[in-house]
C-alpha positions as CSV (number, residue, x, y, z in Angstrom):
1,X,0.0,0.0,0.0
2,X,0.7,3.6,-0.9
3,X,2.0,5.6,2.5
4,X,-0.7,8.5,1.6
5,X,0.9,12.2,3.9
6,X,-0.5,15.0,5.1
7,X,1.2,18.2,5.0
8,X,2.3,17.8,8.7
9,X,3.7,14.4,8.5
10,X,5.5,15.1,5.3
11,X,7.3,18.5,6.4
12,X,8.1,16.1,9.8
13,X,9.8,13.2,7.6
14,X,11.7,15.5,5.4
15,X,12.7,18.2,8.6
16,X,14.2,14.6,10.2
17,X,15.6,13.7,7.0
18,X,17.9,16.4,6.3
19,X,18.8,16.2,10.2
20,X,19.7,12.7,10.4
21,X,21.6,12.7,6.8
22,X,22.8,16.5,6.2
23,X,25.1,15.5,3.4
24,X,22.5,14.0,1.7
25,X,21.2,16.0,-1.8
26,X,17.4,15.6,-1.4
27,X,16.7,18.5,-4.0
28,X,19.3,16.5,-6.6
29,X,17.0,13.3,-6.6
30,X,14.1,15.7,-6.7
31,X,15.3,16.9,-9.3
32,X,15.9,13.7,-10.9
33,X,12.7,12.7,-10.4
34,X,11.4,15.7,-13.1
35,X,14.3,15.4,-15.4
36,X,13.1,11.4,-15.8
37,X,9.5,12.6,-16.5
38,X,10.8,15.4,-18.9
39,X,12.5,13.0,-21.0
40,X,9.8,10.6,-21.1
41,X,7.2,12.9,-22.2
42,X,9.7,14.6,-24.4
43,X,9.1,14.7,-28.2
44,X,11.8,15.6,-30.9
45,X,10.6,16.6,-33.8
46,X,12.4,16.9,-37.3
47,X,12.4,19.3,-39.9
48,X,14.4,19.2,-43.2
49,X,16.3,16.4,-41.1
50,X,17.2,18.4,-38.4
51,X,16.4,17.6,-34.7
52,X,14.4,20.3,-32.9
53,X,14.2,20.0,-29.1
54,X,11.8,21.0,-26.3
55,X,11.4,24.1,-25.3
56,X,12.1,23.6,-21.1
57,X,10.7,26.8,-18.9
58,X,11.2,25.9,-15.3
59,X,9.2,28.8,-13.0
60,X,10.9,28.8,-9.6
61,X,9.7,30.5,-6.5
62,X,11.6,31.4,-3.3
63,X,11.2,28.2,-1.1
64,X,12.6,24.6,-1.6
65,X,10.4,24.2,-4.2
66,X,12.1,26.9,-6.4
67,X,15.6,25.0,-5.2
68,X,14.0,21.8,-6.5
69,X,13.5,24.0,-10.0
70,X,17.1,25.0,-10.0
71,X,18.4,21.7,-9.5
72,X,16.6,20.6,-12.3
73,X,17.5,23.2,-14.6
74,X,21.8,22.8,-13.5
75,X,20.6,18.8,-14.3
76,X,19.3,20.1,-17.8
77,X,21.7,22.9,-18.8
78,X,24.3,20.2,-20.5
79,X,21.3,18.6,-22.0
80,X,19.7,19.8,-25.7
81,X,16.6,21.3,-24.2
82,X,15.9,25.2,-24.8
83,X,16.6,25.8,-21.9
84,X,15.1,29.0,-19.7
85,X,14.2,30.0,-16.0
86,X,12.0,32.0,-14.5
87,X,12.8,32.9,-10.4
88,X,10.1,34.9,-8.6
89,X,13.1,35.5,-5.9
90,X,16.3,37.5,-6.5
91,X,19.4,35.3,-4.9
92,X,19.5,37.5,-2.2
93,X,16.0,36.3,-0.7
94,X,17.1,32.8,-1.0
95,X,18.0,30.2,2.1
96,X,19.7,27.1,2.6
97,X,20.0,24.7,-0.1
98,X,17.4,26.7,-2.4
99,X,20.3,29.4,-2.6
100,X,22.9,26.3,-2.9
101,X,20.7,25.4,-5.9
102,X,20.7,28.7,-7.7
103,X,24.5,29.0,-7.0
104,X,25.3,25.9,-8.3
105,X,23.4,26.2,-11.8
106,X,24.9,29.9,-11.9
107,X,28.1,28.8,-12.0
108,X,27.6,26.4,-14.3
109,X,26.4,29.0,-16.9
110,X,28.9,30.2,-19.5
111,X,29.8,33.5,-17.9
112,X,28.6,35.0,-21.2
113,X,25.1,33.4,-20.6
114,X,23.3,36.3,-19.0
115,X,19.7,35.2,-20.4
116,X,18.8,32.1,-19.0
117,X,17.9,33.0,-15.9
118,X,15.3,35.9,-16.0
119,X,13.6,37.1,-12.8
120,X,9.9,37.8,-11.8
121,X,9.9,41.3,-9.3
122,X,6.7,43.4,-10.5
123,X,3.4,42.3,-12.2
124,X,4.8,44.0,-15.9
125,X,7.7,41.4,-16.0
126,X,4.9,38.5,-15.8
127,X,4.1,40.0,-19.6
128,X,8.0,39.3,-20.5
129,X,7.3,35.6,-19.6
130,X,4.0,35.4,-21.0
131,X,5.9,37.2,-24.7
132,X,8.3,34.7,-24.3
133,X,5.8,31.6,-24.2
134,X,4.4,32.9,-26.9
135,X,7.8,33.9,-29.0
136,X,8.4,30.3,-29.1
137,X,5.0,28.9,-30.5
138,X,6.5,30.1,-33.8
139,X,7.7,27.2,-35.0
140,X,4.3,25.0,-33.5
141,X,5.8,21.7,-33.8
142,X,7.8,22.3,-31.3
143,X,7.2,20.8,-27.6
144,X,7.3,23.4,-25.0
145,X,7.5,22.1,-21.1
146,X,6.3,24.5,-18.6
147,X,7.8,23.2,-15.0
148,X,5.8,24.5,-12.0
149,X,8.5,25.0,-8.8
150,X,6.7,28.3,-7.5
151,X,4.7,26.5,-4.5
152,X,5.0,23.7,-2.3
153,X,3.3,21.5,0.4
154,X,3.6,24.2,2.9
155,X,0.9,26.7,1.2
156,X,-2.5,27.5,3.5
157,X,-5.3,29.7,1.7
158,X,-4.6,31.2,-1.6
159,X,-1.9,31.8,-3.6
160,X,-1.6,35.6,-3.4
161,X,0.3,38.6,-4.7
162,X,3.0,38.0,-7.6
163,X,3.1,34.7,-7.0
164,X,-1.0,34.4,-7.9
165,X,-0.6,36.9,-11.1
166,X,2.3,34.4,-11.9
167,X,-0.4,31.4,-12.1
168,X,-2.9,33.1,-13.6
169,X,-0.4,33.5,-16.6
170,X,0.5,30.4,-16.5
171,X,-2.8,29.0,-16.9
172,X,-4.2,31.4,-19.5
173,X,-1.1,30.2,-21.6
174,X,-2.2,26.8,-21.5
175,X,-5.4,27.5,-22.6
176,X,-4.3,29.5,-25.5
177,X,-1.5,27.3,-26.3
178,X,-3.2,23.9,-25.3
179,X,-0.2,21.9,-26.8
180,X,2.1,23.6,-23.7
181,X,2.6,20.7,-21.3
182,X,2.7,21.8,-17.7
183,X,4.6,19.2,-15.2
184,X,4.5,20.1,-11.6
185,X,7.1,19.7,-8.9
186,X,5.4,17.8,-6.1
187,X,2.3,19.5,-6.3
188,X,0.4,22.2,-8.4
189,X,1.2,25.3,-6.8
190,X,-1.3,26.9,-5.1
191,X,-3.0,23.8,-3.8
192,X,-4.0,23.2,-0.2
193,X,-2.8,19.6,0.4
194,X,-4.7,18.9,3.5
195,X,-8.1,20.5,2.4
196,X,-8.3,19.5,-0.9
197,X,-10.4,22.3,-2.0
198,X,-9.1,24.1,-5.3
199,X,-9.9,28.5,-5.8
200,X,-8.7,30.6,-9.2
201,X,-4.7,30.5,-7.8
202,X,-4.0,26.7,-8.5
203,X,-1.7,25.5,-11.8
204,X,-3.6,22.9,-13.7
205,X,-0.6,20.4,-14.5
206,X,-0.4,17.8,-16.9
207,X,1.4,15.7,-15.2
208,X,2.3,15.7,-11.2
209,X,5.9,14.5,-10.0
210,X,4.8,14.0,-6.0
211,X,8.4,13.4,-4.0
212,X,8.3,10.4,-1.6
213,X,4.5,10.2,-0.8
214,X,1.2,10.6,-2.6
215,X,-0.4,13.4,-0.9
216,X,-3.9,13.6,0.7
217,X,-5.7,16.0,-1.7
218,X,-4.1,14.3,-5.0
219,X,-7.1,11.7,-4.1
220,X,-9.5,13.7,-3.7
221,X,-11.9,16.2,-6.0
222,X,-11.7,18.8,-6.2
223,X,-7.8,18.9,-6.2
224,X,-7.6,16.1,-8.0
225,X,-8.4,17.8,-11.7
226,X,-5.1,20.3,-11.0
227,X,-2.7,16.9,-10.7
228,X,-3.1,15.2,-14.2
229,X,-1.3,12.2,-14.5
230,X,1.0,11.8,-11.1
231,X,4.2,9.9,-10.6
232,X,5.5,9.1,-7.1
233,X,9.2,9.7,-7.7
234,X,10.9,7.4,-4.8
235,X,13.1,9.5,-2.1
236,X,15.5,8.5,-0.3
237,X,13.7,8.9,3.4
238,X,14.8,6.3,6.0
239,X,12.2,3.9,6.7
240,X,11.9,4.1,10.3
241,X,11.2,8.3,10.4
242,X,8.4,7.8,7.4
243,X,7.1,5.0,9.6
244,X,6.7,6.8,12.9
245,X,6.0,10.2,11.4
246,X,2.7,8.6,9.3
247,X,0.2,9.1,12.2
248,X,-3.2,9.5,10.2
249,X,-2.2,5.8,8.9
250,X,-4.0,6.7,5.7
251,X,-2.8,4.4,2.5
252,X,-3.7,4.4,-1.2
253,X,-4.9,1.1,-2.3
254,X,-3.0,0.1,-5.6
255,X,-3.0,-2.6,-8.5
256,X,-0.3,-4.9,-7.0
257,X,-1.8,-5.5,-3.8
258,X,-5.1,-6.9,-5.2
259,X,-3.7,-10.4,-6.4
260,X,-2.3,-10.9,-2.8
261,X,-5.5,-10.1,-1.1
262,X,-7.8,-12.0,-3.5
263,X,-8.9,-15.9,-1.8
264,X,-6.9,-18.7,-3.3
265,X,-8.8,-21.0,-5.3
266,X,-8.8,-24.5,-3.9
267,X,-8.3,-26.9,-7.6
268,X,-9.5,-30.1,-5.5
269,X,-12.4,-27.9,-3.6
270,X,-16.3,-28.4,-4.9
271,X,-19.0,-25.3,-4.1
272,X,-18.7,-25.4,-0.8
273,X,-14.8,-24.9,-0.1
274,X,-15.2,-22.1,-2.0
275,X,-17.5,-19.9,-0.1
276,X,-21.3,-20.1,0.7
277,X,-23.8,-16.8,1.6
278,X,-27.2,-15.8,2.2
279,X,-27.8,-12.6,0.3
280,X,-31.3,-10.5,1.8
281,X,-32.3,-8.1,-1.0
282,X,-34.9,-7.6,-3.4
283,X,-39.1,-6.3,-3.2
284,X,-41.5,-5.9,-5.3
285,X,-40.7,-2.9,-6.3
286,X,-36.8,-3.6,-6.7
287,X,-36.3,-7.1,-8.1
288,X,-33.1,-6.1,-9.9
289,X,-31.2,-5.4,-6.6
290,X,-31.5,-9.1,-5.9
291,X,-30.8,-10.2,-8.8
292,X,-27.6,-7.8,-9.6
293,X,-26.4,-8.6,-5.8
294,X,-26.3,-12.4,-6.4
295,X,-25.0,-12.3,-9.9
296,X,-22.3,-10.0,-8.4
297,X,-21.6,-12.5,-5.7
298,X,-21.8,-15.7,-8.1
299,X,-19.0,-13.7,-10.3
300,X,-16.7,-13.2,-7.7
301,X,-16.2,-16.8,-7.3
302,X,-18.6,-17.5,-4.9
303,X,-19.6,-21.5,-4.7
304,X,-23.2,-21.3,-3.9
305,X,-26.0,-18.3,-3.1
306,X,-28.8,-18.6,-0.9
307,X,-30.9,-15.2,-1.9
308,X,-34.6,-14.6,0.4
309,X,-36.2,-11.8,-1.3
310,X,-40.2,-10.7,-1.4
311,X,-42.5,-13.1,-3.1
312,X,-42.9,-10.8,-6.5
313,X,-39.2,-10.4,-6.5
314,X,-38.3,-13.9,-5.9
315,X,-40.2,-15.0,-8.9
316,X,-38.0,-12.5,-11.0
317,X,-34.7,-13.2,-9.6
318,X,-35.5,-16.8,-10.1
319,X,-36.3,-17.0,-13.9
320,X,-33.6,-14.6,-14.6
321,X,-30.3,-16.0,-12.6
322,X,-31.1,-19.9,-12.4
323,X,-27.5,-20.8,-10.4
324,X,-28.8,-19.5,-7.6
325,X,-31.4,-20.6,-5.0
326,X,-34.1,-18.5,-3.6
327,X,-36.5,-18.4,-0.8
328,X,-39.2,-16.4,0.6
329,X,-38.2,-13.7,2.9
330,X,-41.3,-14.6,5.0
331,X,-39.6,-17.6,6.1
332,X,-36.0,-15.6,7.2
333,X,-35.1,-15.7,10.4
334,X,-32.0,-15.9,13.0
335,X,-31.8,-19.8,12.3
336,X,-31.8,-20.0,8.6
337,X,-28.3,-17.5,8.5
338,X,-25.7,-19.9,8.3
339,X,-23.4,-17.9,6.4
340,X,-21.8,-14.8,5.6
341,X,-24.6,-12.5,5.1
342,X,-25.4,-9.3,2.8
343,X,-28.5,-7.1,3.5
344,X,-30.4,-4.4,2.2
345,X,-30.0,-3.5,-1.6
346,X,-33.6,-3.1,-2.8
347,X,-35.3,-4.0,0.9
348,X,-37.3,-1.0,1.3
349,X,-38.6,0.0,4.5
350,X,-41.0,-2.7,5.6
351,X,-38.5,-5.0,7.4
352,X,-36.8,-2.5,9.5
353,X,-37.3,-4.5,12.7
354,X,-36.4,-8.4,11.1
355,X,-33.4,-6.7,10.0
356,X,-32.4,-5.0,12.8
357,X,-32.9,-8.4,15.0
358,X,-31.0,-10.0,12.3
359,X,-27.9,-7.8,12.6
360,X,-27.8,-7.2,16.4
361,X,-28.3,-10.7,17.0
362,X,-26.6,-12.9,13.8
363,X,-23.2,-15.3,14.6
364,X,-22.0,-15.0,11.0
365,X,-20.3,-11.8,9.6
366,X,-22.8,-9.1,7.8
367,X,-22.2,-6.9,5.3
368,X,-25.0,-3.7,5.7
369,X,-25.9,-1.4,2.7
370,X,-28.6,0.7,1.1
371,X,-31.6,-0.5,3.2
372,X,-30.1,-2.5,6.0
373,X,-28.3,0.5,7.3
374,X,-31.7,2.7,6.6
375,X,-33.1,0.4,8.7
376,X,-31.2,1.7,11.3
377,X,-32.0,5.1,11.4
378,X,-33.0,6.6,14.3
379,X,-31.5,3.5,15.8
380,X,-27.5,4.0,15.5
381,X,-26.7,2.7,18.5
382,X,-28.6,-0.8,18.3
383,X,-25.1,-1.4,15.5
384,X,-23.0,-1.0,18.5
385,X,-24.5,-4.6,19.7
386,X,-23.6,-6.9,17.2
387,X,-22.4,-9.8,18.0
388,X,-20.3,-11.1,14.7
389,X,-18.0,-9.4,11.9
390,X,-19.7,-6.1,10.4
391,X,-18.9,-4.2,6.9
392,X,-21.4,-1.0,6.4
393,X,-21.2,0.4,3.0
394,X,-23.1,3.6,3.1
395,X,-22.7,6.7,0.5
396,X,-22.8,9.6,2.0
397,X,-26.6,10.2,1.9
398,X,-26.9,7.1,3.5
399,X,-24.3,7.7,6.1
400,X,-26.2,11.1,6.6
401,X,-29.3,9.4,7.6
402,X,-27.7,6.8,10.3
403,X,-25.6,10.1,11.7
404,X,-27.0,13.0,10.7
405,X,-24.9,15.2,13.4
406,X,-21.6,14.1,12.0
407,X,-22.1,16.4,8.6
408,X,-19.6,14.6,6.6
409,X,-20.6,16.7,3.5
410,X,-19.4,20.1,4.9
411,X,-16.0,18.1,5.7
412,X,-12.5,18.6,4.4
413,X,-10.9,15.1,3.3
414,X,-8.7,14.3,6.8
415,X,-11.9,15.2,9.0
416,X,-14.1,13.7,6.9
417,X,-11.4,10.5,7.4
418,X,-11.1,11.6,11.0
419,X,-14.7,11.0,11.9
420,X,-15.0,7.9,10.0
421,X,-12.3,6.4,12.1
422,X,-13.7,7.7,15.3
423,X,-17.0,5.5,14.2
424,X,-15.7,2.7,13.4
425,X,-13.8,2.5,16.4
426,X,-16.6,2.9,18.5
427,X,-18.9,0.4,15.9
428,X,-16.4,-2.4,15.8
429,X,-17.0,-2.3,12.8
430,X,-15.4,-1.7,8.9
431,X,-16.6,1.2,7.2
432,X,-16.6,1.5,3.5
433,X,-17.9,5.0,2.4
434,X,-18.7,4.8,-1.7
435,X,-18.1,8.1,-3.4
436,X,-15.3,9.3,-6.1
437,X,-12.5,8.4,-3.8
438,X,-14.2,5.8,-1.7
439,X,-12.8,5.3,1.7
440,X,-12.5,2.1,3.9
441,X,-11.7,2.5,7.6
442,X,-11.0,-0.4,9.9
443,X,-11.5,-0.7,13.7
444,X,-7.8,-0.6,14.1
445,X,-7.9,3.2,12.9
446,X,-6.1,2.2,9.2
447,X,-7.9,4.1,6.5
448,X,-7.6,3.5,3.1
449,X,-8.5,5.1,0.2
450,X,-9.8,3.7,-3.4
451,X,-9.4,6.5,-6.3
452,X,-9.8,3.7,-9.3
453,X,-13.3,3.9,-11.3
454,X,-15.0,6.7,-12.9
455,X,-18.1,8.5,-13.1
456,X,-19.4,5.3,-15.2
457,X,-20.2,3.8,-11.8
458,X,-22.4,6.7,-10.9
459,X,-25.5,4.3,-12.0
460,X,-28.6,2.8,-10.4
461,X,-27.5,-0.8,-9.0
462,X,-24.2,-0.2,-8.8
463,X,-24.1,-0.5,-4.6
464,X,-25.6,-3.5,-5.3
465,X,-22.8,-4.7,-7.3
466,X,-20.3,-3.8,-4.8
467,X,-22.2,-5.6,-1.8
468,X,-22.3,-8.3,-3.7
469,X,-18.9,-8.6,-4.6
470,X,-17.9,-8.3,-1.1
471,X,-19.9,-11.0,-0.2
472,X,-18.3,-13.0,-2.5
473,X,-14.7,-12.3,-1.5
474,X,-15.7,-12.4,2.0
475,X,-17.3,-15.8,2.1
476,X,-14.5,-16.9,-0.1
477,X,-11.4,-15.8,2.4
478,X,-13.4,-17.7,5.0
479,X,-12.1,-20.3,3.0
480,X,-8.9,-19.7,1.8
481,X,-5.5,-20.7,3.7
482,X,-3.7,-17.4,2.1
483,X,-2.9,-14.8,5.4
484,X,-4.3,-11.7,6.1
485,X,-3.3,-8.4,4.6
486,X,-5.2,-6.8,7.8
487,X,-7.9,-9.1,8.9
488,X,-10.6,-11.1,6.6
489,X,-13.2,-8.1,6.3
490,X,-10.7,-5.2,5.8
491,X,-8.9,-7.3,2.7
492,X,-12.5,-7.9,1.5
493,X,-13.3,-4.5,1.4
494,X,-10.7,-3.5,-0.2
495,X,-10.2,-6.1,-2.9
496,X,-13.7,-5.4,-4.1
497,X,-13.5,-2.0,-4.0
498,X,-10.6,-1.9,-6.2
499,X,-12.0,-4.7,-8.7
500,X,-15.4,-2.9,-8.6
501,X,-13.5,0.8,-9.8
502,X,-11.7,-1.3,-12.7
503,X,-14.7,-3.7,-13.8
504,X,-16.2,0.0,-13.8
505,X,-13.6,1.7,-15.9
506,X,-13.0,-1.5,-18.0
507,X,-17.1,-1.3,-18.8
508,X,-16.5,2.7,-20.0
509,X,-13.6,1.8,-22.4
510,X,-16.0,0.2,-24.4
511,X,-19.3,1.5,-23.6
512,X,-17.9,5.4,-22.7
513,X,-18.3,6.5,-19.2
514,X,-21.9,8.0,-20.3
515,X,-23.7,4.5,-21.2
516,X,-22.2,1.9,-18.9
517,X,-25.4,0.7,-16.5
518,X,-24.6,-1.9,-13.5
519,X,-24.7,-5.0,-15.4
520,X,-21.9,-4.2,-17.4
521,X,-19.8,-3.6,-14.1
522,X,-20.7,-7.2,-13.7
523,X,-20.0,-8.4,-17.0
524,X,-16.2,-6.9,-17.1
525,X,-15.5,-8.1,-14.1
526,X,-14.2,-11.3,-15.0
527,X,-11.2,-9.2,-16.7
528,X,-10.7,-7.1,-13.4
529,X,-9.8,-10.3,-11.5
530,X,-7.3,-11.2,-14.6
């Protein structure tokens, strides 16, 4: 899993850093970091057989950041690029190794080389920069490379003064010029890492180079549109002060974890070594919640489904999704769970009190969504009882009705993920809250987030999908002899999480992100588990 920092941590780990290894050039394999992205994205172009290069405009400001930016230009000033460098800061208001930075590329300018450094100090030499950006679109086939080092992590509130003018500039340019390719240093400048909210001062980038650590907004709309394409360039923090600096013990769940949290599949196993569940969803009025819950649950791998649904509905699921078997929800009660058990898509409101009884008082693990947890408004506290494993997959409406006082929608990201803890903790319970960046906390205070997936799972039945899938890995690890990640339900949650956002974004590459509806979530996600 991805260490994900907030500003605190991160200015902690690299303050402990520098103090522990002070001969150690952090800016250089910062600066690395950007020179490997610039030539990747580089593009040479030929005309009349002659190689043209990349324009390269680094903007630097007056913190490490800026030193970052003139690291990167001494890295590229032996290279072929067209090189220049903008400096809101004079030499004289740079510190520390930011003025070590500037020195060092200085020097290593022919002395007759008295343009390629030009400074920013009033608002009229913004237009030099901005004439310069343009001078160079002459010849359009030509790349240019704006790098962002005005800004770091450091930033609260808005950009202001020069600094602001400076990325207004740069972003009109871009839209004017929209083959200009802005890479950022770290972080767009301008950007509020910890609240994730975005204002008129923040560079759009292209692409992101983050230093060590993905950073807490990067996950998060709306700062997520002003990263582009992000790269965690490694840095060479010792393990131990990362460790103990990473309070919030927030992680970003990635591809390579999933095959290691999946259940093993047992070759010599029939249906029932690899996982049985009762699955409680489905009226009248909402057959297809049962019936996209179990298919979602048979897909994952699950050996066998026992699905209790209303009479009307039952008839439905039943002619449409024959591999599983079905009963009447009249006959549910604490004796016929035997299983792993998911409730609520499609419910409605008429079993409130069955399902409350069901969850307070069940011995087999339950995973709670859509009308299982409205089932518990009002009644919040009753979840504290349960006896067995719980997973509650709200959204946030939902949440907002089974704790309305905890106003997670008026929330920045790390108290939003603050709260969440706090519940689960007192819950016992996992949480997984669906949204853009869905977020999974565990009663052991670990949070992680899930960023995969696209608006193509904003569709009717898609929940469903998701309980059901998490039913089906959960029933499944009960089987499996592979260890723990965390424990059975937190790997659960976020396997399927992850394998629901790509079966989602796998459905859209075919279908766009406009027509995908839940079944096709189900029907790609044979190729998410490949």
């Amino acid at each position: 899993m991805q260490r994900i920092l907030i500003t605190s941590e991160m200015q902690a780990i690299d303050k402990k850093s520098l103090e522990s290894f002070p001969d150690q050039d952090f800016m250089k394999i910062a600066a690395e970091g950007l020179a490997e992205k610039i030539t990747e994205i580089s593009q040479e172009v030929f005309v009349n057989d002659i190689a043209l290069f990349p324009f390269v405009t680094i903007i630097c400001g007056k913190g490490n950041n800026g030193g970052d930016g003139f690291k990167l230009a001494y890295l590229l000033a032996s290279q072929k690029y067209n090189l220049k460098v903008f400096s809101l800061a004079r030499p004289e208001t740079l510190k520390g190794d930011a003025l070590k930075a500037f020195t060092q590329l200085q020097e290593a300018l022919p002395k007759t080389d008295s343009d390629t450094i030009r400074f920013i100090d009033q608002a009229s030499d913004i237009d030099h920069f901005t004439d310069y950006i343009k001078s160079t679109r002459e010849d359009k086939e030509v790349q240019h490379i704006l790098v962002d080092a005005l800004l770091g992590i450091g930033i609260k509130g808005e950009a202001q003064g020069l600094t602001a003018e400076m990325i207004l500039a740069i972003n009109s340019l871009k839209r004017q010029i929209p083959s200009i390719t802005v890479l950022a240093c770290d972080c767009p400048s301008g950007i509020d890492l910890d609240s994730g909210l975005a204002n008129k001062n923040i560079i759009k980038a292209d692409f992101t180079v983050t230093m060590g650590f993905t950073k807490l907004a990067s996950c998060f709309y709306p700062a997520k549109y002003f990263f582009g394409e992000q790269t965690t360039h490694a840095m060479p923090y010792p393990e131990l002060i990362s460790k103990q600096e990473h309070k919030s013990r927030i992680f970003k769940i990635t591809h390579e974890e999933i095959p290691n949290l999946l259940p093993a599949r047992n070759q010599e196993g029939s249906k029932y070594d690899h996982g049985t569940a009762t699955i409680i969803a489905g009226s009248a009025s909402m057959p297809g919640a049962g019936f996209l819950t179990g298919l979602s649950a048979m897909r994952s791998g699950l050996g066998l489904v026992h699905l209790y649904s209303e009479p009307e509905a039952r008839t439905i699921i039943a002619s449409q999704l024959p591999e599983i078997i079905t009963h009447d929800l009249k006959n549910l009660n604490q004796k016929t769970i035997t299983d792993i058990t998911g409730i609520g898509p499609g419910l409605g409101r008429d079993h409130d009190t069955l399902i409350r009884e069901l969850v307070i008082n069940s011995n087999e693990p339950i995973i709670l969504d859509a009308d299982g947890i409205n089932a518990f408004k009002g009644h919040s506290e009753l979840l504290k009882k349960h006896k067995a494993p719980l997973i509650i997959t709200p959204h946030l409406k939902e949440y907002s009705r089974l704790f309305p006082n905890d106003s997670l929608e008026t929330l920045l990201p790390i108290e939003k993920i603050m709260i969440l803890k706090k519940r689960a903790e007192e819950l016992n319970a996992t949480i997984l809250l669906k949204g853009p960046t869905t977020i999974i906390v565990d009663p052991d205070g670990d949070c992680f987030l899930n960023d995969n997936g696209n608006s193509a799972l904003a569709t009717a039945g898609s929940g469903d999908v998701l309980t059901g899938i998490i039913t089906g890995i959960s029933a499944q690890l009960i089987h499996s002899k592979k260890p723990y990640f965390k424990n059975l339900f937190t790997d659960s949650a976020i396997a399927s999480s992850y394998l629901h956002g790509l079966a989602g974004t796998l459905a859209s590459q075919s279908l766009s992100e406009y027509s995908v509806i839940a079944r096709d979530i189900i029907q790609k996600l044979p190729l998410a588990f490949c």
